[in-house]
BAMI-373826 format. One record per residue (C-alpha): residue number from 1; x, y, z; residue in three letters. Coordinates in nm, 4 decimals, always signed. Last residue first. Layout:
// residues N
ATOM  resi         X         Y         Z  resn
ATOM   NUM         X         Y         Z   ALA
...
This chain:
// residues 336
ATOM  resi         X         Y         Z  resn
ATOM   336   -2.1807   +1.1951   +1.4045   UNK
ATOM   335   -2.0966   +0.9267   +1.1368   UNK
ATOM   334   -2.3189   +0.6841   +1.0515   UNK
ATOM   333   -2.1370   +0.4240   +0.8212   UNK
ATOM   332   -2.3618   +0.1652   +0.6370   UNK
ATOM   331   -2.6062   -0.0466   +0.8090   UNK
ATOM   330   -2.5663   -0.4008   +0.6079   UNK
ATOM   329   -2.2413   -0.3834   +0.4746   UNK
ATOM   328   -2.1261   -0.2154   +0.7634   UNK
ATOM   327   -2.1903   -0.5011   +0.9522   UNK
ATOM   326   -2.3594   -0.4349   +1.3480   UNK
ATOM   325   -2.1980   -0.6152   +1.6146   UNK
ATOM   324   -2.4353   -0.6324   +1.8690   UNK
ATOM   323   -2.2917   -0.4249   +2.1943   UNK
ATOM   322   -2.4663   -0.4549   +2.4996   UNK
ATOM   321   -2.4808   -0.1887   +2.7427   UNK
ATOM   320   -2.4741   -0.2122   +3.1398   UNK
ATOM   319   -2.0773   -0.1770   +3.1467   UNK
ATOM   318   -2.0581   +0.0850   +2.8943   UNK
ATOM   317   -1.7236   +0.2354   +2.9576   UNK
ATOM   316   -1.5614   -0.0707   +3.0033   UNK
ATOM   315   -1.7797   -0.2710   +2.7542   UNK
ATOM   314   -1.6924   -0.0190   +2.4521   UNK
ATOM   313   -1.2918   -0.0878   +2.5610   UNK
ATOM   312   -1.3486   -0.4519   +2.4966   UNK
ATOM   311   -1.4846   -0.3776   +2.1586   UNK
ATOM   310   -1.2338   -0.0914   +2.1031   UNK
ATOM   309   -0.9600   -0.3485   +2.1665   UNK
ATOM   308   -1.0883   -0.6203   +1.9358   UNK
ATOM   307   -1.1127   -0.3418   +1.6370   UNK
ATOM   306   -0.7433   -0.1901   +1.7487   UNK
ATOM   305   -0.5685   -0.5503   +1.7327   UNK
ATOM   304   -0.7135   -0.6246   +1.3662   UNK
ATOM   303   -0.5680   -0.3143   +1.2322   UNK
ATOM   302   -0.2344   -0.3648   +1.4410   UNK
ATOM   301   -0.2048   -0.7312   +1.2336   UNK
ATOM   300   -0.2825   -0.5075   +0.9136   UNK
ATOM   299   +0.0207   -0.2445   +0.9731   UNK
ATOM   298   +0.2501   -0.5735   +1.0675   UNK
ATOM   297   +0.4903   -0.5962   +1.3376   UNK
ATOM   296   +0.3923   -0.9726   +1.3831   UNK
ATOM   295   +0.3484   -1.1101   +1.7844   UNK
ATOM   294   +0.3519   -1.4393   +1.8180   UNK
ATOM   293   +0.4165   -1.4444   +2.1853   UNK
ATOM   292   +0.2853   -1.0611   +2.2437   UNK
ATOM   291   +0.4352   -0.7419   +2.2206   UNK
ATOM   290   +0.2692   -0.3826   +2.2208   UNK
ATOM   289   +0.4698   -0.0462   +2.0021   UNK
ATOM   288   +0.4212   -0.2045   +1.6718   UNK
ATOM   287   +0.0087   -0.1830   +1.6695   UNK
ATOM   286   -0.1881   -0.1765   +1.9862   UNK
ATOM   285   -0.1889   -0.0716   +2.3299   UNK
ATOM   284   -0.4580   -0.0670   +2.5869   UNK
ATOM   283   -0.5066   +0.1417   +2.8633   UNK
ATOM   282   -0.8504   +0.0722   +3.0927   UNK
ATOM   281   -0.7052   -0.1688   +3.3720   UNK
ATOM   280   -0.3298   -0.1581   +3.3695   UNK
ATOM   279   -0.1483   -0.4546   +3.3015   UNK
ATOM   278   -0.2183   -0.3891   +2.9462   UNK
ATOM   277   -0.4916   -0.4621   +2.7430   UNK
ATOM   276   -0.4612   -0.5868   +2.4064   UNK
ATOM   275   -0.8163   -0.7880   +2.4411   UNK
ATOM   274   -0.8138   -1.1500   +2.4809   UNK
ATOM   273   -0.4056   -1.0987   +2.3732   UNK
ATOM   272   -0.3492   -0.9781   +2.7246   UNK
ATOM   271   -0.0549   -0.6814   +2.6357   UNK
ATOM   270   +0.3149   -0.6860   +2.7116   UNK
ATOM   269   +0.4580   -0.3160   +2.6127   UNK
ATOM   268   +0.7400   -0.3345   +2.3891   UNK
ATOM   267   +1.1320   -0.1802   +2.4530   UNK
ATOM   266   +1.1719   -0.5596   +2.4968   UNK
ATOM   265   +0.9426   -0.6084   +2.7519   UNK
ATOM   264   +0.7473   -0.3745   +2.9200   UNK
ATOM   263   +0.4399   -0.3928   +3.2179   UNK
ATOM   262   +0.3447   -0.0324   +3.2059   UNK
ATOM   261   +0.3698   +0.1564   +3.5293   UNK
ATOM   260   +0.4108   +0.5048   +3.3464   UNK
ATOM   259   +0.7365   +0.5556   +3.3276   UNK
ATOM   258   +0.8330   +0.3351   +2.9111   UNK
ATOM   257   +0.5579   +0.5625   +2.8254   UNK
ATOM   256   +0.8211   +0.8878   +2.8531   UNK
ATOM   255   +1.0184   +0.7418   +2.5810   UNK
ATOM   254   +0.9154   +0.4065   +2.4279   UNK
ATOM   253   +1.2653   +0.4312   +2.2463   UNK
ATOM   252   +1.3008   +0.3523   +1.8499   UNK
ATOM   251   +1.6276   +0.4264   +1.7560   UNK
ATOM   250   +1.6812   +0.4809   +1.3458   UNK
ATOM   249   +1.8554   +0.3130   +1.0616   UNK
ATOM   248   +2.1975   +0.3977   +0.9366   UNK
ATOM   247   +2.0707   +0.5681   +0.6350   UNK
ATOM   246   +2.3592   +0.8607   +0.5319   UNK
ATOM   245   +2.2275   +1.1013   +0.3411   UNK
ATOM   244   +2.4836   +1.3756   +0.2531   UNK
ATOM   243   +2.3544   +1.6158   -0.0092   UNK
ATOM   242   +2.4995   +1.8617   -0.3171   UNK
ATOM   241   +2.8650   +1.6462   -0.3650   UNK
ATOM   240   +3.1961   +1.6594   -0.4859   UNK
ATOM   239   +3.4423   +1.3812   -0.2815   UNK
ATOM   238   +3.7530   +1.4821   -0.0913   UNK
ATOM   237   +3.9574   +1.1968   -0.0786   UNK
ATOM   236   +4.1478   +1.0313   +0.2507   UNK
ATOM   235   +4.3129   +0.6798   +0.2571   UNK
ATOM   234   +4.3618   +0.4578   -0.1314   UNK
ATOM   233   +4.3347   +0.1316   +0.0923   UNK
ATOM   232   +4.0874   +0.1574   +0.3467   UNK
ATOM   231   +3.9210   +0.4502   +0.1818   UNK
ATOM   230   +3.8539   +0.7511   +0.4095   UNK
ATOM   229   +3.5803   +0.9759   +0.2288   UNK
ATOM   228   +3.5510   +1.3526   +0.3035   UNK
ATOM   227   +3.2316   +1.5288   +0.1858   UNK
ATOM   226   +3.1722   +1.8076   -0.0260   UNK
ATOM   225   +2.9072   +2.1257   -0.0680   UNK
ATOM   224   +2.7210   +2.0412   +0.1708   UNK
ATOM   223   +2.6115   +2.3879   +0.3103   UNK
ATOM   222   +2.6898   +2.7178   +0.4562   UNK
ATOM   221   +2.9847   +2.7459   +0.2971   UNK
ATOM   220   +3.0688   +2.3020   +0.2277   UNK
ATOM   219   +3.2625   +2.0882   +0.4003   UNK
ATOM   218   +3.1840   +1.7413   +0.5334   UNK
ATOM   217   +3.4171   +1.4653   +0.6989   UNK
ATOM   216   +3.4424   +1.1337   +0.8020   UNK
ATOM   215   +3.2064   +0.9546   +0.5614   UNK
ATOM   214   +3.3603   +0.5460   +0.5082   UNK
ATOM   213   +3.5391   +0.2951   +0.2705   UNK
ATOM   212   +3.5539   -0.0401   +0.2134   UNK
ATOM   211   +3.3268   -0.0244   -0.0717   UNK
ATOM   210   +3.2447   +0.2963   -0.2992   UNK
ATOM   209   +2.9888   +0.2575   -0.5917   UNK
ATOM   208   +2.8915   +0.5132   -0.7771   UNK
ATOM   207   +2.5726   +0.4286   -0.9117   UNK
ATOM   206   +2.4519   +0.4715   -1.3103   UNK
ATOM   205   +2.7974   +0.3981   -1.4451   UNK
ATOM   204   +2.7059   +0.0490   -1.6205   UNK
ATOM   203   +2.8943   -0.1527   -1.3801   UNK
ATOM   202   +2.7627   +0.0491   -1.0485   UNK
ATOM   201   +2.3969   -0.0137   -1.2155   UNK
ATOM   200   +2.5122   -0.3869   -1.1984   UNK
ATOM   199   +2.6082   -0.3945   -0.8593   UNK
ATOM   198   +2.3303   -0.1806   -0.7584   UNK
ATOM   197   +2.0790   -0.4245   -0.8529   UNK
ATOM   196   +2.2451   -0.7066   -0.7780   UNK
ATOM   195   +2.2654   -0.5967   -0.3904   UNK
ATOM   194   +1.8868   -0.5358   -0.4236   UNK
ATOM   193   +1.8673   -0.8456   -0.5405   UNK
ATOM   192   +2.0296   -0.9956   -0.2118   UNK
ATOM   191   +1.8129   -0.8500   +0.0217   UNK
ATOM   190   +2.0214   -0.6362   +0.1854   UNK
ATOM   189   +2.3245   -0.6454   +0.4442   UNK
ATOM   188   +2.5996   -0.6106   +0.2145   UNK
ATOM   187   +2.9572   -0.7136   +0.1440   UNK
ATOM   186   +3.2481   -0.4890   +0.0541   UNK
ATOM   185   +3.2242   -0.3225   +0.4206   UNK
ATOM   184   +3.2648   +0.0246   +0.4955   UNK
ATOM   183   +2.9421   +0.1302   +0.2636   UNK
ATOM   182   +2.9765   +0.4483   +0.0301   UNK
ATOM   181   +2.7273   +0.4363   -0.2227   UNK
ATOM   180   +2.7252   +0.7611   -0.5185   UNK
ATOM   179   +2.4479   +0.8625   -0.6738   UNK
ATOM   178   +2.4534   +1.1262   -0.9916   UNK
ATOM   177   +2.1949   +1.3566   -1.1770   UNK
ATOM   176   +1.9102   +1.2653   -0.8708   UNK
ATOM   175   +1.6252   +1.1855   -1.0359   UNK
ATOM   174   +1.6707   +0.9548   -1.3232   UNK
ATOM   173   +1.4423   +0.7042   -1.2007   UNK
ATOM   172   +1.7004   +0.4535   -1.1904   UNK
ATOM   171   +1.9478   +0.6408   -0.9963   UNK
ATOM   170   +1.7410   +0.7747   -0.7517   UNK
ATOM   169   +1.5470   +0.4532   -0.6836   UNK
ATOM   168   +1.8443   +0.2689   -0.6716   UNK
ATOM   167   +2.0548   +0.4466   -0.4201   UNK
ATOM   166   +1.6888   +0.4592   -0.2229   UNK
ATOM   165   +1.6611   +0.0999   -0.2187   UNK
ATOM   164   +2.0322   +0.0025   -0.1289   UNK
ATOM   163   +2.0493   +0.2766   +0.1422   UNK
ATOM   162   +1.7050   +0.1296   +0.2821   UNK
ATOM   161   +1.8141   -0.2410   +0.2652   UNK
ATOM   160   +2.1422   -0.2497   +0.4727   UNK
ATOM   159   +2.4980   -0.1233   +0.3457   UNK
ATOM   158   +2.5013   +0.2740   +0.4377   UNK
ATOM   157   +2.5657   +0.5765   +0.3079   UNK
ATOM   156   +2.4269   +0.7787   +0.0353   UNK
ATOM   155   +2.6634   +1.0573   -0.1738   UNK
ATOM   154   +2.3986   +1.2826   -0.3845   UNK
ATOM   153   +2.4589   +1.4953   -0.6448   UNK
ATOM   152   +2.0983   +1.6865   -0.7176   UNK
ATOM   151   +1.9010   +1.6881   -1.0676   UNK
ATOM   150   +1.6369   +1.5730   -0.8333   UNK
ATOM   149   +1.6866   +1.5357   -0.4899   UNK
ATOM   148   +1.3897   +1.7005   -0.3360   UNK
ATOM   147   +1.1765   +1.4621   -0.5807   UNK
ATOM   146   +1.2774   +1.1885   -0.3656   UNK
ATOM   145   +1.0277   +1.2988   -0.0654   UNK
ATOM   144   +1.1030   +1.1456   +0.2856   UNK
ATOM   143   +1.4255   +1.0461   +0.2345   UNK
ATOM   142   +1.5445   +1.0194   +0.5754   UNK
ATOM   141   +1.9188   +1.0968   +0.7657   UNK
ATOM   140   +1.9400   +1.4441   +0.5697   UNK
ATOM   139   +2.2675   +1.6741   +0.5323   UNK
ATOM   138   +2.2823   +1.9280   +0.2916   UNK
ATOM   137   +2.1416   +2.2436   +0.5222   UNK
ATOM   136   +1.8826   +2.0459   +0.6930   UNK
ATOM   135   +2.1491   +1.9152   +0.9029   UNK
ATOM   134   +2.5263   +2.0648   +0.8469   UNK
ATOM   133   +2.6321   +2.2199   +1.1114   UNK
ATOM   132   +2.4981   +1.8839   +1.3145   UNK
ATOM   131   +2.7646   +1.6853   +1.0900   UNK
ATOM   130   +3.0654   +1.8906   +1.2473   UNK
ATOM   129   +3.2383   +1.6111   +1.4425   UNK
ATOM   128   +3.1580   +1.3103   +1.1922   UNK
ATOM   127   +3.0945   +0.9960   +1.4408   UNK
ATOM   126   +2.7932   +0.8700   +1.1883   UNK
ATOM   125   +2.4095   +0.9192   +1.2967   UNK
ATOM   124   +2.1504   +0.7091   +1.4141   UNK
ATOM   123   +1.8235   +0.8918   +1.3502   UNK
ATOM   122   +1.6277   +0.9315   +1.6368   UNK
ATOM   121   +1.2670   +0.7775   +1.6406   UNK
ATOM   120   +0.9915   +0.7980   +1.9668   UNK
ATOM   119   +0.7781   +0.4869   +1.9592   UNK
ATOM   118   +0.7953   +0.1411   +1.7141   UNK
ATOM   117   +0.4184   +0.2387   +1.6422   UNK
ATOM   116   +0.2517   +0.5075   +1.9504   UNK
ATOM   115   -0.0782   +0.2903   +1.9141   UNK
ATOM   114   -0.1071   +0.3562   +2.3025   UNK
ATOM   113   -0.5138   +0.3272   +2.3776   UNK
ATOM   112   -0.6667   +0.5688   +2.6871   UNK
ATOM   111   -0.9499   +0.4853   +2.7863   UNK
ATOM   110   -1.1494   +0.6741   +3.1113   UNK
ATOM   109   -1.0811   +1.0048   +2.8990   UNK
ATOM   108   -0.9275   +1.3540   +3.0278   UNK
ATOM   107   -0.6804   +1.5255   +2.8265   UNK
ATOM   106   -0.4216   +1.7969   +2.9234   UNK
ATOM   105   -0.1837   +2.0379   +2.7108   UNK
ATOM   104   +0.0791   +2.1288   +2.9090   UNK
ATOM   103   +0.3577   +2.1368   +2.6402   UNK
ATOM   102   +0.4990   +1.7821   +2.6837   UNK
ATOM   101   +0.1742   +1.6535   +2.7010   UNK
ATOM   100   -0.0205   +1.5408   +2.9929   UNK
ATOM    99   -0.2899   +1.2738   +3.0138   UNK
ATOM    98   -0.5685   +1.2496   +3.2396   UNK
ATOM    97   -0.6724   +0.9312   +3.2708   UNK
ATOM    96   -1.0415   +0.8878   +3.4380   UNK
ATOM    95   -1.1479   +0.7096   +3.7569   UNK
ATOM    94   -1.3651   +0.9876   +3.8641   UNK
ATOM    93   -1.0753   +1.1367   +4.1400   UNK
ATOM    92   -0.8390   +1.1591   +3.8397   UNK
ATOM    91   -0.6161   +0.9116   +3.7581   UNK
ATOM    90   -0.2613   +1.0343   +3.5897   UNK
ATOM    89   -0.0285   +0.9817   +3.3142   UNK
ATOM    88   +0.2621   +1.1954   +3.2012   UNK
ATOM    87   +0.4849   +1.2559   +2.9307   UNK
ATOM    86   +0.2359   +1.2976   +2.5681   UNK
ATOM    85   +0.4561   +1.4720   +2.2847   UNK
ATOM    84   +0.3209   +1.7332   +2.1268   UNK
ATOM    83   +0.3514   +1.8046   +1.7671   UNK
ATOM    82   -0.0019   +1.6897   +1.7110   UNK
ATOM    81   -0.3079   +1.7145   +1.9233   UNK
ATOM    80   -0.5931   +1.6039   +1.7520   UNK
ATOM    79   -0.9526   +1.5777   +1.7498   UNK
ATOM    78   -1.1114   +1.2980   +1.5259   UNK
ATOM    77   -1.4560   +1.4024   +1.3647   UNK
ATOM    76   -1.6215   +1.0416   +1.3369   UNK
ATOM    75   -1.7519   +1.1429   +0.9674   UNK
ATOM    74   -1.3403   +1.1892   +0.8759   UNK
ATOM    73   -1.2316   +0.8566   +0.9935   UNK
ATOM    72   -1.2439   +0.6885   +0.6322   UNK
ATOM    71   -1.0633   +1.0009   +0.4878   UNK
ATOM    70   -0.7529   +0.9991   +0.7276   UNK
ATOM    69   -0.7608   +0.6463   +0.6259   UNK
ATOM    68   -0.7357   +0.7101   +0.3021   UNK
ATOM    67   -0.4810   +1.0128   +0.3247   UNK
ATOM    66   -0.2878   +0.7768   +0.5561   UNK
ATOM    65   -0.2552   +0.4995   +0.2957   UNK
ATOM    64   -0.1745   +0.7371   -0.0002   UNK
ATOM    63   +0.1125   +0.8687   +0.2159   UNK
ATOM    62   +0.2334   +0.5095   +0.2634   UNK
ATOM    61   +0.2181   +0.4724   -0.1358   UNK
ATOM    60   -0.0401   +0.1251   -0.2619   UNK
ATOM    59   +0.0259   -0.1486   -0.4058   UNK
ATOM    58   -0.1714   -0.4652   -0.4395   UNK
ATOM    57   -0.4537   -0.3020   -0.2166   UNK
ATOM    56   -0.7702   -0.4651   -0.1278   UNK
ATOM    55   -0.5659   -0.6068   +0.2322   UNK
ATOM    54   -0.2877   -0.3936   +0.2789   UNK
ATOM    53   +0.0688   -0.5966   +0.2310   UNK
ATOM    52   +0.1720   -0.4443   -0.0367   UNK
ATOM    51   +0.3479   -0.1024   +0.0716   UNK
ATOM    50   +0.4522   +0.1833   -0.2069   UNK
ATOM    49   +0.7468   +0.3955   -0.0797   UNK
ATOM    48   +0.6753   +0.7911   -0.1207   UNK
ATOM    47   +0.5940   +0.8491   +0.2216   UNK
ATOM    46   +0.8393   +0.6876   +0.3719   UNK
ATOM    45   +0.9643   +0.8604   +0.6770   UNK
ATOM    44   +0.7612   +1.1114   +0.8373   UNK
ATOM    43   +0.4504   +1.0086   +0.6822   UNK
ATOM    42   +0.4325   +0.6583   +0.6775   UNK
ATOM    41   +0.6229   +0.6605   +0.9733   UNK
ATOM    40   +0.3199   +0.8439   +1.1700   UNK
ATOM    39   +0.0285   +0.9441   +0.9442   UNK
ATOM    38   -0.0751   +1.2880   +1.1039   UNK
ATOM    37   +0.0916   +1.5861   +1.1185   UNK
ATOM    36   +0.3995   +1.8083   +1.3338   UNK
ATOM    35   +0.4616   +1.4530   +1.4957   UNK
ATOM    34   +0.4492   +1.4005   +1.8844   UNK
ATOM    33   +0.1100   +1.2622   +1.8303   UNK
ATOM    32   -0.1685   +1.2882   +2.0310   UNK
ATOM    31   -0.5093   +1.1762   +1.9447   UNK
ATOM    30   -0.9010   +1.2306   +2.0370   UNK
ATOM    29   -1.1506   +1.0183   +1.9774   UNK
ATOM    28   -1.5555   +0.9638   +2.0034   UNK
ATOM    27   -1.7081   +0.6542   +2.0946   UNK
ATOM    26   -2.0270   +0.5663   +1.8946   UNK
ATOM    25   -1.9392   +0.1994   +1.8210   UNK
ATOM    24   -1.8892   +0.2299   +1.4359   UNK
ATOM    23   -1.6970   +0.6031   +1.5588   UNK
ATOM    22   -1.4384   +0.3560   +1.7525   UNK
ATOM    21   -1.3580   +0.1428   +1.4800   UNK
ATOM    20   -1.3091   +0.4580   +1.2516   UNK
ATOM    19   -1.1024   +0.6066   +1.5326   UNK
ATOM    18   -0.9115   +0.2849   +1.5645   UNK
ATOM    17   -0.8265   +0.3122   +1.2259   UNK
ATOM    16   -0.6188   +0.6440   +1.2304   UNK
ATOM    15   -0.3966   +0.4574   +1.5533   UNK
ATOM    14   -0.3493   +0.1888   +1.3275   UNK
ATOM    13   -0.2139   +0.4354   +1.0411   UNK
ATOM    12   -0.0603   +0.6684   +1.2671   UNK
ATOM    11   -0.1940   +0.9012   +1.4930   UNK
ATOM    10   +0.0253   +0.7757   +1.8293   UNK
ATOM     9   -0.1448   +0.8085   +2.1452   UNK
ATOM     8   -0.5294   +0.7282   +2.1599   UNK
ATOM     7   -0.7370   +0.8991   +2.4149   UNK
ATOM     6   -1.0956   +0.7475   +2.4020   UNK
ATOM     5   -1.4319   +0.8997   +2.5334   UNK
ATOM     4   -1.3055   +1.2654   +2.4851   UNK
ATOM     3   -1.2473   +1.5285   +2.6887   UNK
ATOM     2   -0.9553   +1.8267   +2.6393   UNK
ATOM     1   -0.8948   +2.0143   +2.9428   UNK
């Protein structure tokens, strides 16, 4: 039985922060994470992909992010419990949670805070009968790391934002040695530079792009080695290509959580903005994976969330203590 004084579920970047939070007010954490490593999206999916929205930072990579904040909660000396997915929730006789994982493994705190982001992802894939052959052998549904593709063929699908971005990335950077865009529609989702963009690197040879037209088939000994393309017009071509990537989005899905008694709406759990508490006394949730009215599924709004959570969370388990807010500018950080 793993004890700590706050369970949080879901190490990504809010989830990272609330440790900090927590080791300011002497709580110690432990979190679960279904992924192999800390970080969340930002590691899973995008870690290359620079965000701008952290305050002090004009730009700064996702993976950069995590390392920071992986750094900043360091002194408080986090456990974790990653590649294990957390199923069940129970009260023990004390009034604790003792949560369950999806291998056994079993915590004990009287808080438990759900920063599990946008929840459990699966890629959505395309209606091709043999693409599963094919996975990790040619095929990929995320770019996590664009240096895998270089001097690579690649044939990206898709028409929304993240096939435009990555189709341009690749081909602009001079990464991959040829990107081709195959999108069923001859209009696009994106933002409309992005559409630009690859318009005019399609005129000047740097993107391939094919419009009206979908994936239906892959080939390849052992691995990608070709896909099949049905054009509305010209019908069926074989097409010459090292990787497959075809960025149709993903399904978020609470998962197990979604059992638990929480109060959810929207494939979001409904939280008390006083404190992001949830229906149920002593489990919070913060970040992507709570809603609100006004809620904004930002990194920084989830930053802000976790801090007024933790306070509420400090009064719960210290009922008779009272908590000054104490500056770090003025006192420093003490770790333990």
């Amino acid at each position: 039985m793993i004890k700590t004084d706050i369970l949080i579920i879901g190490a990504g970047p809010v989830g990272l922060f609330a440790v900090f939070e927590a080791g300011l007010l002497k709580l110690r954490c432990h979190l679960i994470d279904s992924l192999p490593q800390a970080g969340g999206q930002c590691s899973e999916i995008y870690p290359k992909k620079p965000i701008y929205d952290i305050p002090g930072y004009p730009s700064i990579l996702a993976g950069e992010l995590v390392d920071n904040l992986m750094e900043q909660a360091a002194p408080f000396k986090p456990g974790f419990t990653l590649g294990e997915a957390a199923v069940d929730i129970q009260k023990n006789e004390a009034g604790n949670f003792i949560v369950t994982t999806n291998k056994g493994t079993q915590h004990e705190a009287p808080i438990v805070m759900i920063a599990g982001g946008l929840g459990v992802f699966e890629p959505r894939k395309p209606p091709i009968e043999n693409i599963e052959d094919y996975e990790d052998k040619g095929v990929e549904y995320i770019i996590k790391d664009p240096e895998f593709y270089r001097g690579k063929r690649c044939v990206i699908a898709g028409g929304g934002d993240s096939a435009l971005d990555w189709s341009i990335f690749l081909a602009t950077k001079n990464i991959a040695s040829e990107v081709a865009l195959v999108h069923r529609r001859s209009s696009f989702r994106g933002h409309l530079d992005s559409v630009q963009q690859v318009m005019d690197l399609a005129d000047s040879g740097k993107i391939k792009l094919i419009t009206e037209a979908e994936v239906v088939g892959i080939s390849g000994n052992g691995k990608v080695e070709a896909v099949t393309i049905r054009h509305e017009r010209d019908g069926d071509f074989e097409y010459a290509t090292d990787h497959f990537i075809p960025l149709f989005g993903l399904k978020p899905s609470l998962g197990p959580i979604a059992n638990w008694g929480l109060e959810i709406e929207k494939n979001a759990i409904k939280v008390d903005t006083l404190d992001y508490a949830t229906n149920i006394p002593g489990i919070y949730a913060i970040g992507d994976v709570n809603t609100y009215e006004g809620k904004l599924k930002l990194i920084l709004c989830g930053f802000h969330e976790g801090t007024i959570a933790l306070q509420s969370a400090f009064a719960r388990i210290h009922p008779d203590k009272k908590n000054v807010l104490k500056y770090t500018t003025v006192n420093g950080v003490q770790g333990f």
